[in-house]
C-alpha positions, 0 to 999 in steps of 0.5 A: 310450424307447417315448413316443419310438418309438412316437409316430408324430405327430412325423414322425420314425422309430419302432417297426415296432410302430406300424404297428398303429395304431387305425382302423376296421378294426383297433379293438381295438389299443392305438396310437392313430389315426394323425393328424399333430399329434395334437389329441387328444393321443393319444399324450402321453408321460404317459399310462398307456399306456407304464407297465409291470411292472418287476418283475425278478430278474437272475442277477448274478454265476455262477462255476464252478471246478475245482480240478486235483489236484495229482497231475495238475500235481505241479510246481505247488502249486495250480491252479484253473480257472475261468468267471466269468460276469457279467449272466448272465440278467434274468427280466422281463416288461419290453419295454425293455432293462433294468427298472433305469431309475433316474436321478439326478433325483428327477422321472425316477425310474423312466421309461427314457430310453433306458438301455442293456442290462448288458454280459453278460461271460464270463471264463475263468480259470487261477489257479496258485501254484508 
């Protein structure tokens, strides 16, 4: 996804982090020089440039629960409430939206074709039995 949004020598929209391209006032970035075409192929989507750390631990799964007394709903026989959280949180220094990018080619494994972010999903619950 970064190849894309940040490769400035397309002529198309991309990253408002772009605009710290390398020139002579500002050498120490890490975009390459502005130039339409690139004829040095500056900006090439195989270079190093985009490979990150994909390292990544995810909550996956959290759910707390109470169980009612039964002498609080004496006319129920059990009572449960509860939260049920899903995707709770990714611990990741990854830019992108998820580190897990992987694809069903062998040749895209690994590389982030713009693979949207794990819903994070809460729901709240009552179990009852009478």
């Amino acid at each position: 996804m970064r190849s894309d949004l940040e490769d400035v020598s397309k002529g198309q929209n991309y990253s408002a982090k772009a605009l710290n391209y390398w020139s002579q006032e500002n050498s120490g970035s890490n975009f390459p020089r502005v130039v339409w075409g690139d004829p040095n192929q500056n900006a090439r989507t195989d270079s190093d440039r985009f490979l990150e750390n994909g390292d990544y631990l995810r909550i996956s799964n959290v759910q707390l629960g109470y169980n009612i007394p039964r002498r609080i709903v004496p006319f129920l026989e059990a009572a449960r409430v509860y939260l049920n959280i899903d995707n709770l949180h990714t611990f990741t220094g990854y830019s992108g939206y998820t580190p897990d990018v992987n694809r069903d080619d062998i040749l895209s494994r690994g590389v982030d074709y713009y693979s949207y972010p794990l819903p994070r999903t809460f729901v709240l619950g009552l179990n009852v039995s009478f």
